[in-house]
N, C-alpha and C positions, 0 to 999 in steps of 0.2 A: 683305568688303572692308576695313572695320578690322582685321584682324587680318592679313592682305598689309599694311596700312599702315603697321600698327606693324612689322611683320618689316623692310618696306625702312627704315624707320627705327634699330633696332637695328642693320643691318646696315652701316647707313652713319655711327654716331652715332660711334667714335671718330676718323672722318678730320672730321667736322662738331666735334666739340670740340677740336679741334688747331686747329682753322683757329681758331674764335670767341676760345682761349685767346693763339695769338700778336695778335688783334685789341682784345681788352681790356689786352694788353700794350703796344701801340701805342697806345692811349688813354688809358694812366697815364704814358706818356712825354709825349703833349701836353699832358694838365694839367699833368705836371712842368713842362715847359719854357713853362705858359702863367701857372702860378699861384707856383711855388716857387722859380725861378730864370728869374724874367723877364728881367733884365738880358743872358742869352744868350739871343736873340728864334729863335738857329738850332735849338734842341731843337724848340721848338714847327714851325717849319717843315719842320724833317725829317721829324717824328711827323705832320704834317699828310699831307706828302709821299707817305709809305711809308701812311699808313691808304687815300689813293686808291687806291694799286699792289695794298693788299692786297682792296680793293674788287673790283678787275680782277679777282684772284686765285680770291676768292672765285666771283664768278659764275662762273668759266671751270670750277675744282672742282664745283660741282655741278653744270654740263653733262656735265664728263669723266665722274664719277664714274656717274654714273646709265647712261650711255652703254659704261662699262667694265664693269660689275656684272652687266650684261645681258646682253654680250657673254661674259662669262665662266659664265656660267651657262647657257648655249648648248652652250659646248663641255668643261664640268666633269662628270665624272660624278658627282658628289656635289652640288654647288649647283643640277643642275637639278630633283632631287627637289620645288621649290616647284611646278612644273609637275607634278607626278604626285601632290597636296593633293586633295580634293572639292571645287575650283575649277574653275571652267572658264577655259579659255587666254584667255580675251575678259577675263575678266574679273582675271585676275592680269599681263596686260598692260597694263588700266586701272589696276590700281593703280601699278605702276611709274611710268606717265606721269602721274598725278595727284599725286607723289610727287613725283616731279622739277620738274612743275610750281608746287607750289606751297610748294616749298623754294626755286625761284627767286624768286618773289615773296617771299616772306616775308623772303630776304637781299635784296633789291631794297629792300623798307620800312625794314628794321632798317639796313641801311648809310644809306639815305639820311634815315633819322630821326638819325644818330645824325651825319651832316654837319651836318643845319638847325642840332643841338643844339650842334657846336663851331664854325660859324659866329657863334651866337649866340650862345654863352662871350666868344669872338674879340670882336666887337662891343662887349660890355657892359663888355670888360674896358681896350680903348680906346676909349671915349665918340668919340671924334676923329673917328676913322673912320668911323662911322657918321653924324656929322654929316656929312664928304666925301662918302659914298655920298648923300648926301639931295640935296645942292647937285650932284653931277653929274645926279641923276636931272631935279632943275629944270631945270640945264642943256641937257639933251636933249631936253626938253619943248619949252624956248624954240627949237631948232633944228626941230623939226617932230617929231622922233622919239618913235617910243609905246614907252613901256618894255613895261608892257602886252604888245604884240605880242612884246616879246621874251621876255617871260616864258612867253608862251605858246609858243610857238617852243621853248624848254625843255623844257617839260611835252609838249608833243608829239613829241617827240624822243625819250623817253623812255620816252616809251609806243609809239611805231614800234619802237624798238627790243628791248623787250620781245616785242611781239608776233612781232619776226620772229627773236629767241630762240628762242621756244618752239615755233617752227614747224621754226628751225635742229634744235632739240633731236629734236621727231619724224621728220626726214627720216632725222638719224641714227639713229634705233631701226632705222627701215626698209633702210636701206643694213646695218647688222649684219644682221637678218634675210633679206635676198636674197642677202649672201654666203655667210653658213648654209646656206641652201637650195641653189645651185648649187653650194657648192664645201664641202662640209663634210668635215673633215677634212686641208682641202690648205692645206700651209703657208704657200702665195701671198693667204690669205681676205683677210687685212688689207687687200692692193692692193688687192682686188676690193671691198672694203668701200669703199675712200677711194673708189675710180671712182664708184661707185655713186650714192658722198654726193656727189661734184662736182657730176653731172648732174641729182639731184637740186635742188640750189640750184640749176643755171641753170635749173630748171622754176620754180623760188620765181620768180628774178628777171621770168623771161618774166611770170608770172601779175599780180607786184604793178608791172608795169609797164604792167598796161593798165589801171590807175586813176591818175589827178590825181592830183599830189603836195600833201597836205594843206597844206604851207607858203606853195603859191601864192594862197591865200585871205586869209593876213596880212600887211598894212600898215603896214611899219614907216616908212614917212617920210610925212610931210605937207607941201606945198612952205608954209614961214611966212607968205609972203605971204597964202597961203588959209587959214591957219589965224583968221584975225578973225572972216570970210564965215561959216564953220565954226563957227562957237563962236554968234554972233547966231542964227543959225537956229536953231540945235538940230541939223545936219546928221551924222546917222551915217555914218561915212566906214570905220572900222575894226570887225571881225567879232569878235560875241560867243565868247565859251567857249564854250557852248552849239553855235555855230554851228560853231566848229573842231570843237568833237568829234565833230561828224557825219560829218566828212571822212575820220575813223576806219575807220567803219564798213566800209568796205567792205574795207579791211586786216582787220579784226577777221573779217569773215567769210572773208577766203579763208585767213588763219592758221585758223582754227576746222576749216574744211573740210581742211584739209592733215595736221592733227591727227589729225581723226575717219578719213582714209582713212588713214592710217600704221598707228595704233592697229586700224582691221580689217582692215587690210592682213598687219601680222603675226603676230596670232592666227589668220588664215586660213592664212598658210603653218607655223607652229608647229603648225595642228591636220593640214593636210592634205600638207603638204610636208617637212617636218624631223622627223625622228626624234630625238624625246629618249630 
């Protein structure tokens, strides 16, 4: 498996350093324009700008790219040779997807570590602001509102999202693979491929629509008047972290399951159905 890992790695490493080298370049324009030429406050807003868009970018490349790599080694007569290694199909399909998998995550941390960090440049570099950010957050307090819950609301959004990523990303393996199977060879595969992945996600949708949506568990207003009653008591009125992330769980298993049936879904047809 390591050594499928490091291949999809290698194979993918110079569209993955193009992308990281224009992102470090967009991140010496923000210093510039946060630290060296302050007095134009639009550098840094541009640089801020374009680092979200190149965020977008980023995730959307490593879906494509994993989704295209695969697809092209399907119908390459030279790149399918990985398939004909003393691998078995289950298991150089797993590495693909464990690949894509957690090259998304891994740009998921690093973009968003690398926000917190010029957020928090932002902040330290006008004192100001951050004292504003403190007095709206009291402010919202004194209205009822839990910041709390909206932070939470973030973090869970983020991780829904995630999840139905990576769930996006296996339906797509599987939509390439059954246009392979029925139509290989025929110039029309592409369509047959997009049909495929449509109806696929409306099964996603059907599936993650027969669970509560985890946001209806949070609490963001408190009416003031109740907030005294509330506070004397001790009255827990709004849901722990702990308690939201539970509401996960069952996103988490039917992404997982949608995964595991893609991933043997098409090592079975690549072993018993497509001819490499």
């Amino acid at each position: 498996m390591l050594k499928l890992l490091k291949y999809e790695f290698r194979k993918g490493l110079t569209g993955l350093l193009v992308m990281l080298g224009i992102t470090a370049a967009l991140e010496g324009y923000f210093l510039y324009g946060l630290y060296i030429n302050p007095e134009d406050m639009w550098h840094a807003g541009w640089a801020a700008w374009l680092l979200v868009l190149m965020t977008l970018g980023m995730s959307v490349f490593v879906f494509i790219r994993g989704v295209v790599s695969y697809s092209g080694e399907l119908k390459s007569r030279s790149a399918y040779l990985i398939f004909m290694t003393p691998n078995s199909t289950l298991k150089v399909v797993a590495s693909k997807f464990v690949f894509t998998f957690v090259l998304g995550v891994l740009v998921a941390v690093l973009y968003g570590a690398l926000g917190i960090m010029d957020i928090t440049l932002l902040l330290s570099e006008f004192g100001e602001l951050e004292e504003t950010i403190t007095l709206a957050a009291e402010a919202l307090e004194e209205l009822g509102l839990h910041v709390d819950q909206f932070v939470m609301a973030v973090v869970l959004g983020f991780l829904l999202v995630m999840l139905y990523v990576l769930a996006l990303c296996a339906m797509a393996y599987l939509a390439v693979t059954l246009s392979h199977t029925l139509c290989r060879d025929k110039g029309y595969r592409w369509v047959i491929a997009l049909l495929f992945y449509w109806v696929l996600t409306q099964v996603m949708g059907v599936v993650y629509g027969l669970f509560a949506s985890p946001f209806e568990k949070l609490v963001f207003q408190t009416m003031p008047e109740l907030q005294g009653i509330i506070d004397a008591y001790g009255i827990q009125t709004t849901p722990t972290l702990g308690e939201v992330m539970l509401t996960l769980v069952p996103f988490g298993v039917a992404s997982l399951g949608m995964i595991i049936v893609s991933m043997f879904g098409c090592a079975w047809m690549l072993d018993k159905k497509v001819s490499l």
